[in-house]
Every structure is written in structure tokens, then in C-alpha cells.
N, C-alpha and C positions, 0 to 999 in steps of 0.2 A: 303341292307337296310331292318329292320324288325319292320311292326308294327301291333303291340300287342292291341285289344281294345275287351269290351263285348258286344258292341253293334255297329250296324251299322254306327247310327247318329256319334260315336263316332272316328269310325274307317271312317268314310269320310272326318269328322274334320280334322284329325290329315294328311291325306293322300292328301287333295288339301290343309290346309297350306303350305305343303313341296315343290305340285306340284308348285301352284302360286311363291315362295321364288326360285325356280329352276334356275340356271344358265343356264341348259342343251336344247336349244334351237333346233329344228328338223322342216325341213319341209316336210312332206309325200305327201302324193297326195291328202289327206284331208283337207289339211289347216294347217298351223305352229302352234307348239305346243311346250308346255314343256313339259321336259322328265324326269323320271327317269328309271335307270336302274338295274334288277335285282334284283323286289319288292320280299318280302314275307308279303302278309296279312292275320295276326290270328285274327278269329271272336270266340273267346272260348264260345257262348253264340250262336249257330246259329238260335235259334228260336226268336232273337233278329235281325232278317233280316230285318224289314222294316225303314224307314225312319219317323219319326215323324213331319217334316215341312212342311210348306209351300211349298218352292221351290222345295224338291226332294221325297217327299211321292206322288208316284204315282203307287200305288195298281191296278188299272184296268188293266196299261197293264204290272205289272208286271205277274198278274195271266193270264193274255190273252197269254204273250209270253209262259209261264208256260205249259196252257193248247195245248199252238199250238204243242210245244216238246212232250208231252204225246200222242197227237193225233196222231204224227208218221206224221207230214204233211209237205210240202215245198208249200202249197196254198199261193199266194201270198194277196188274199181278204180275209183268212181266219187275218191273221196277221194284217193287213193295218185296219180293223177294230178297232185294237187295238193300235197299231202303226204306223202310216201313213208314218216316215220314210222310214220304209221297200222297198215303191216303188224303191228308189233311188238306193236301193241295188239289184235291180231285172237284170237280162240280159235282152238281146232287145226280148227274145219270153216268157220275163213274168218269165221265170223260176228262184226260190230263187235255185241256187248251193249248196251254204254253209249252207241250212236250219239244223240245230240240230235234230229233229226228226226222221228223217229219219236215220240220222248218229249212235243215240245211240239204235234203238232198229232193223234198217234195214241195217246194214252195210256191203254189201255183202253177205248179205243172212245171218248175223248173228244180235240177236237178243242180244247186248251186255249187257243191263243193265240185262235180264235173264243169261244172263253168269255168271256176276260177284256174282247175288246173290246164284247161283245155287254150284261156288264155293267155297262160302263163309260158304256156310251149310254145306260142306263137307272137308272143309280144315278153321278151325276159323282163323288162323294165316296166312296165306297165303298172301305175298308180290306181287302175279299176279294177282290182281281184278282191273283192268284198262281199262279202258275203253278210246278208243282211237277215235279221231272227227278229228281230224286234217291229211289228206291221203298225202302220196306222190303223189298222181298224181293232187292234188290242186296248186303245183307250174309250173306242165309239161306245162298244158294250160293257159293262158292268163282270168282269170274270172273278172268280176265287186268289188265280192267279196267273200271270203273262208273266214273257218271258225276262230277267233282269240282263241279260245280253243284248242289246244293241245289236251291232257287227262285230265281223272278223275279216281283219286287212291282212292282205300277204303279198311281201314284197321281196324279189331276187334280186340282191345287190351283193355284188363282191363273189357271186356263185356261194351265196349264203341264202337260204328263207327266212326270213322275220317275218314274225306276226304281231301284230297289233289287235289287241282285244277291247272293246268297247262297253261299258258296263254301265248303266243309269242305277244301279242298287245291288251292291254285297256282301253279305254277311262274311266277317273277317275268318269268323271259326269254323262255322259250318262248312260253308257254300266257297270260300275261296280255295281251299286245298281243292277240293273236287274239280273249281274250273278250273284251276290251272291243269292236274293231271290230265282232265277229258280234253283240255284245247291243244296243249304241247304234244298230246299224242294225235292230235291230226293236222298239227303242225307236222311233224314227221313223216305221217302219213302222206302229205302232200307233198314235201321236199323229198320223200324215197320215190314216189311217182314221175317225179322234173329230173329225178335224175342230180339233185343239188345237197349240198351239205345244209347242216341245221342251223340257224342263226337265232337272234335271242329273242325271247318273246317277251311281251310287251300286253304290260293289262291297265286299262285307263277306268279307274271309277268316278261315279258321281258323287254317289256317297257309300264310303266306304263306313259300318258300323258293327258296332259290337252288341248284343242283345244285353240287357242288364241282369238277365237269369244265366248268362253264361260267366259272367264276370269271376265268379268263384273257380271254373272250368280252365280257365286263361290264365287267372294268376297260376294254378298247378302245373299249367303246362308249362311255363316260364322259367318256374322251379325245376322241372323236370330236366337229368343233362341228358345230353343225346353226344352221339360220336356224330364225326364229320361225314355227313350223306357222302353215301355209295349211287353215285347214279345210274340208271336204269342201264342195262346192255343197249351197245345200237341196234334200230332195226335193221333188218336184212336186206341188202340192195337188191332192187329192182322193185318194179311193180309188185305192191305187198295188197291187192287186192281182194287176189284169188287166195291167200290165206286168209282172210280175215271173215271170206266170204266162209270157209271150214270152221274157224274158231264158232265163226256166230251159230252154224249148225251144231258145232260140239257145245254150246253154252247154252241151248234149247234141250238139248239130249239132257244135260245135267240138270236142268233148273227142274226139268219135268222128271227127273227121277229115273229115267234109261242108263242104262249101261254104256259107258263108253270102251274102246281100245286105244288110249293116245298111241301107243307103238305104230300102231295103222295109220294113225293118219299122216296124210305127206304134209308133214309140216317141219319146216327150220326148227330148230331148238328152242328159240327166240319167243316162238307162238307158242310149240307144245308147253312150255315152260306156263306159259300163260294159261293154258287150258289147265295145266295140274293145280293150279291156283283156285281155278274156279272149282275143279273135282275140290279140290281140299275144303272149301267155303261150305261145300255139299254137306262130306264129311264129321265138320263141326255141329251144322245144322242136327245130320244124322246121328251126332254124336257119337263117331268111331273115330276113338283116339290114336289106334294102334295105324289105319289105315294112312291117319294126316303125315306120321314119321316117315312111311314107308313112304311116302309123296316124296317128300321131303329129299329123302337119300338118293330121287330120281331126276333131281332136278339140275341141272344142266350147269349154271353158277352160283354161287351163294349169298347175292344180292339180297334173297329173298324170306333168308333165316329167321332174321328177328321177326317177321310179320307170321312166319310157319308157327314158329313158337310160343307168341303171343297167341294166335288163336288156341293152340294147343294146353297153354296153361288159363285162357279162359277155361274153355272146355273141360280141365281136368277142378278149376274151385266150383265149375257149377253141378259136377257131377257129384262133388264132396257135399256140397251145401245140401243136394238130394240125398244123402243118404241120412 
């Protein structure tokens, strides 16, 4: 099965209609679900990665999970911050197995996402830039859970990067917004490093399914209208290393509860914008309503509105319901 959409909202649409209508019934160790099998989903627009609704725009821990993978971490506090899930998927000594992090830039002492760019610069065409998450020795032992990523292929044709994502297991609602925004933003990452423009990514399931305690979640969101996704600003040319390496210190400052100055930091708009996102996450947590506006009024384009506001008007019925 192949579907083709430019935009996220759009490509979730079309992908939990088909799951919901599915005959293909499965019960895993997660809860019964519908299936299909042997997805291909084209996002030809990847900076078209977020969600614009209610029900599935959730930016904080999209960038939370994002930044946990950059940081190289399997912290289980570090996550759960962001994603409180997480716990469930922990072994009994706390330890995340299947963390990404660790896998794409510490993989046996290789540093793959440097691999692939380092061959990318010296070979443009080169059908070996893959990067591999998913080990054989993930099925040897008995884990909680491993990783549902296979690889990640990336390939320079036309002076374009496309990615090709590889997946043996997906959850449609959950887990598929998150990998597409975490993989198209190092998509990016890697095609700002080459020096190349963005091309379309590409995500291959095995089985693509829908959990059957989500099914009432799905239909809402279908119902739900959304305007036509704003896609993300482009990143900033050039090597976008050394910012990311600042965000991931200002996103350690925040999560631990320190003071930041974004004015100070040397960073492009593009980032700081990023970083007032994660302050504002704080915010919410903190529950300072007046601070998230003031975020808000400082932020550089206005992509980022309806997700400001959505936090802000949680924040403001949960603060009602306490009184």
C-alpha cells in the first residue's frame, strides 16, 4: 500500500481512515489492533512535519524526544519529562534498551550519523548511507522493549537529500507523528551539513496499526478540521551542529529548572525560537500563564501560535478545574 500526501495532517488523515476501515485484526502484547501490512508513506513536503490540531499537535515532546536522540542519552528522567510513557517501556533497573540516541551516534563505538555524512561528502551518490537502530542481538535477549526502527537510508540525487525510513512496527497515532518530526528533522540536519537542499522522505512500515483503545481518539481527530499546515521555517545554512550543541545545553538548563537568557545566546532565530518553546513547556509545567504570552510575543514567526495557545488554554481549564 502507498500513500502519497504533503503534509503531515494530511498524510495521518488518509493513513487512520484506512487503519480504522481495516479488516486486518492483530493481537500483540499491547492491546488488539488493526493492521496493515507493508505500508510506504511519502511526506514530499518534510518541513510539513507537524500536526496542526487539537488532538495530535504536540510539539513539546515532539522536540523533547528530538532533543533526547541528539543528546546521545538513554536517561530515563531525561525523557519522561517529556513523555511520561516512557516509564512503561523502561526495564526493571530503569534502563531505556532500545533508546535511539545512543544507537545513531554510539553504535558500537561508531558514530553513524557522522558516517553517513562524512560519506556523503565524498561519495554524492552513494547507495551505503544507512544507518542502522535495529541489532540482531535485540531479538537474542528477552527486552521490555527494542527499537521499532530498522534503518535510515539517505540518498543525494538531483542535489536533493531523501530519506527512506525503515520501520518493522508503528503505531499510526502515537509513535508515527513523533517519527516522522524526529527523522525529517535530521533529515535536515544532514542535508544543512552536505550543503544540499531537502528532498522527500520516505517511511516503509511493516505493520502499520492502530491500537483498539485509540479508535474512539482517531475517529475525533478525523472530525476535527485543521487549516492547511504551515510548514516549519527552513533551518539555517550551514553546518547547524554547533547550534544544536547550545540548544541541547539550554534544554538541560530548562528541564533542570535553571534560568536561562535566550537573548545571550548566539543563536539564529530558527533555534532561539526553539529553545522559547521548550522555556514555554517549562512554563506550562510551572504553571505561569502570563510568562507562556510573553514567550509568545517574542518569537520570531508565527508558525508556532496555535500550539502557544493550545498549551496556554490547557493550562488556563486546568487551573479553573483547581479552583
Amino acid at each position: 500500500m502507498y500513500i502519497e500526501a504533503n503534509t503531515l495532517d494530511d498524510l495521518l488523515r488518509t493513513t487512520i481512515s484506512r487503519l480504522l476501515r481495516s479488516s486486518n485484526r492483530i493481537r500483540p502484547s499491547r492491546g488488539p489492533a488493526t493492521e496493515l501490512v507493508g505500508v510506504l508513506l511519502k511526506l514530499t513536503n518534510p518541513r510539513a512535519r507537524l500536526s496542526f490540531t487539537e488532538t495530535r499537535g504536540r510539539l513539546s515532546s515532539c522536540l523533547g524526544e528530538l532533543f533526547w536522540y541528539l543528546a546521545k542519552s538513554r536517561n530515563l528522567e531525561f525523557i519522561a519529562y517529556y513523555l511520561s510513557r516512557y516509564r512503561t517501556d523502561a526495564d526493571a533497573d530503569g534502563t531505556l534498551y532500545g533508546a535511539y540516541g545512543p544507537r545513531l551516534f554510539r553504535m558500537k563505538g561508531n558514530d553513524q550519523v557522522a558516517n553517513v555524512i562524512n560519506l556523503l561528502k565524498k561519495h554524492r551518490h552513494s547507495r551505503r548511507a544507512v544507518i542502522q537502530v535495529f541489532d540482531a542481538t535485540d531479538i537474542a535477549i528477552r527486552r521490555k522493549e527494542v527499537p521499532c526502527t530498522c534503518t535510515l537510508q539517505f540518498m543525494i540525487r538531483r542535489g536533493r537529500l531523501h530519506m527512506l525510513t525503515n520501520m518493522r512496527s508503528n503505531d499510526a497515532f502515537i509513535g508515527l507523528p513523533h517519527d516522522v518530526f524526529a527523522f525529517t528533522m535530521l533529515q535536515e540536519l544532514v542535508a544543512r551539513t552536505l550543503g544540499v537542499e531537502l528532498g522527500a522522505y520516505s517511511h516503509a512500515v511493516g505493520s502499520l496499526h492502530l491500537y483498539q483503545r485509540d479508535h474512539k481518539k482517531a475517529r475525533r481527530y478525523l472530525k476535527e478540521g485543521w487549516q492547511s499546515t504551515k510548514a516549519m521555517p527552513r533551518m539555517p545554512v550551514g553546518s547547524p551542529w554547533d547550534s544544536v550543541g547550545i540548544v541541547l545545553n539550554a534544554e538541560r538548563a530548562i528541564r533542570c529548572g535553571r534560568g536561562i537568557r535566550i537573548k545571550t545566546l548566539p543563536l539564529h532565530r530558527y533555534w532561539s525560537d526553539l529553545v522559547r518553546l521548550l522555556l514555554i513547556y517549562r512554563h506550562v509545567r510551572d504553571r505561569q500563564g502570563i510568562a507562556i504570552m510573553l514567550l509568545k510575543e517574542q518569537m520570531s514567526v508565527r508558525v508556532y501560535d496555535s500550539y502557544i495557545d493550545d498549551l496556554a488554554n490547557r493550562l488556563r481549564r486546568r487551573q479553573a478545574h483547581l479552583q
